[in-house]
Rosetta silent file (secondary structure, phi, psi, omega in degrees, C-alpha in Angstrom):
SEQUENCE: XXXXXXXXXXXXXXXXXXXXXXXXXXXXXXXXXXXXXXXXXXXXXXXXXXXXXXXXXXXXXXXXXXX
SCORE:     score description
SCORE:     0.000 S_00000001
   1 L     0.000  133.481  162.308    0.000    0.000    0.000 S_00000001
   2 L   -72.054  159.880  170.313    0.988    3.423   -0.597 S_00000001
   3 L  -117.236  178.009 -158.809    1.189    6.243    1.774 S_00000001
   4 L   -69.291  -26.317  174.610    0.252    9.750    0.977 S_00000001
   5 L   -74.859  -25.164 -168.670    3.794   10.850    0.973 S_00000001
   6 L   -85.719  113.189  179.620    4.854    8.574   -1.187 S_00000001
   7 L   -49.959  119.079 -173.375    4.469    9.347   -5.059 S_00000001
   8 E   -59.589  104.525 -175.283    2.644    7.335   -7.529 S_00000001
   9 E   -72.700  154.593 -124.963    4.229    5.922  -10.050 S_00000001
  10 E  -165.502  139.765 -178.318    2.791    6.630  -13.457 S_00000001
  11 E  -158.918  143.321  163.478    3.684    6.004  -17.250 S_00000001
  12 E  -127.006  128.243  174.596    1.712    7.859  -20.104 S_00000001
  13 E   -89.321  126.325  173.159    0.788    6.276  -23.459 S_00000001
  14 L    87.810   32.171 -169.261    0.826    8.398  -26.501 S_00000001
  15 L   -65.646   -4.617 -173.851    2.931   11.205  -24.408 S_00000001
  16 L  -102.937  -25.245 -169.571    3.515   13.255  -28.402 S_00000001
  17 L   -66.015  173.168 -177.224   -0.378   13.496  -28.982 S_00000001
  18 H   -68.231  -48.564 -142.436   -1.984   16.820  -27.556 S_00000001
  19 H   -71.212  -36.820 -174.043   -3.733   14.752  -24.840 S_00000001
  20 H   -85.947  -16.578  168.978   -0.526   13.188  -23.899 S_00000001
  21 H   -73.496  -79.430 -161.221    1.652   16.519  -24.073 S_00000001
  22 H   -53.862  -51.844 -162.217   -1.017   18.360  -21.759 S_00000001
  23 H   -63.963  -38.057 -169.830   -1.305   15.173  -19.219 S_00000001
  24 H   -77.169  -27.258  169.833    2.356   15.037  -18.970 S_00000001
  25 H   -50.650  -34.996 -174.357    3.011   18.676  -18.718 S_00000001
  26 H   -90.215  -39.794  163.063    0.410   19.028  -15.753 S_00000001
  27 H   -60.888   -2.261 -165.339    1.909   15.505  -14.277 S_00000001
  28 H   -94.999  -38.485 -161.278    5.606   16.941  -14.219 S_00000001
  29 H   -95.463   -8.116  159.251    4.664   19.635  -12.091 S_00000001
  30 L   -71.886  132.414  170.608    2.534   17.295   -9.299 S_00000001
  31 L   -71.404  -50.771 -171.143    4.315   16.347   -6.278 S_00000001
  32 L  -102.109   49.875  177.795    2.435   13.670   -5.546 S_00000001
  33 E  -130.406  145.016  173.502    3.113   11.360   -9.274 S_00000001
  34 E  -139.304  124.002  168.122    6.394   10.293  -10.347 S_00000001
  35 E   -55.343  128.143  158.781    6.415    9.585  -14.538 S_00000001
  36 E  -130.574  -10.099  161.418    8.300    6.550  -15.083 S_00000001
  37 E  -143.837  162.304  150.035    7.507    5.856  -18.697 S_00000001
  38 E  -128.069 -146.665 -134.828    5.619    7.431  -21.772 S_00000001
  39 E  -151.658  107.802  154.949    5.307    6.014  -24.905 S_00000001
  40 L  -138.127  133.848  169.957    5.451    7.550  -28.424 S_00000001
  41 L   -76.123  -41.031 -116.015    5.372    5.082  -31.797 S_00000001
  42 L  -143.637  -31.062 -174.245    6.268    8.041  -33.880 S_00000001
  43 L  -103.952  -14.893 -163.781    9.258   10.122  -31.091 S_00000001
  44 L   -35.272  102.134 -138.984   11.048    6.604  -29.556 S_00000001
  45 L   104.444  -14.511 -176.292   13.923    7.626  -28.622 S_00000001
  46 L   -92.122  111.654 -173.983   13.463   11.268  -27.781 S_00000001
  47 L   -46.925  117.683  179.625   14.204   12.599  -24.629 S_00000001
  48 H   -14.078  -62.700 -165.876   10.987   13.220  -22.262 S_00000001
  49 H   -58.151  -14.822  164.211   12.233   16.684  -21.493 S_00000001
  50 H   -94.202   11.292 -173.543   11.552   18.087  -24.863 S_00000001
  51 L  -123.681  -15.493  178.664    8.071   17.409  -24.903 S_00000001
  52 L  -149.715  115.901  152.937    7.560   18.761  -20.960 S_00000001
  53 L   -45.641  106.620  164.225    9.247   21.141  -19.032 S_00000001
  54 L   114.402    2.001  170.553   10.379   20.004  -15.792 S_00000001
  55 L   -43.079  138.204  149.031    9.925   16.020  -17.073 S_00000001
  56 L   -38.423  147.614  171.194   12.120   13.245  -15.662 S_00000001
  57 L   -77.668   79.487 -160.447   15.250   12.388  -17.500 S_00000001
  58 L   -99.724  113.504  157.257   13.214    9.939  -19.215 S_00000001
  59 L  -133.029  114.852  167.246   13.364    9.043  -22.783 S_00000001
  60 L    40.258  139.351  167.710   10.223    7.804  -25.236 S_00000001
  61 L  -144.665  170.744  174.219    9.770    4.173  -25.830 S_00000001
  62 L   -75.508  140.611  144.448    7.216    1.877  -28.116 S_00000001
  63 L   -22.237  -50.297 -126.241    4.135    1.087  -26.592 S_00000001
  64 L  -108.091  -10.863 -176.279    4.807   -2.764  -27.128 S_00000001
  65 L  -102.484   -9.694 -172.315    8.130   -2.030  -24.223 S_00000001
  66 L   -51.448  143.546  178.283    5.620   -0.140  -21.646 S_00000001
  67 L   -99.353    0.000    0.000    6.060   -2.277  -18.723 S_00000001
């Protein structure tokens, strides 16, 4: 179980579409979520941080590797 201090870990699919740009942009900046993957078919390879300011050093993977 988690406790309230502790952040949720979190992965967004489709992080280059607008829906996935706005959730991660608004997710970067929550205290209590920590991103641990997104996703992009079309960016794989591209570091997180160019698609959200203040993003984990994270970078893009295929869907088909989300864990």
């Amino acid at each position: 179980m988690l406790h309230e201090s502790s952040p949720i870990p979190v992965g967004v699919l489709g992080a280059t579409g607008y829906t996935g740009r706005e959730l991660l942009r608004r997710l970067a900046r929550h205290d209590g979520v920590r991103i641990v993957f997104a996703t992009s078919e079309s960016e794989s390879g591209t570091p997180l941080r160019r698609l959200a300011r203040g993003a984990p050093d994270l970078t893009l993977i295929p869907a088909e590797t989300a864990p």
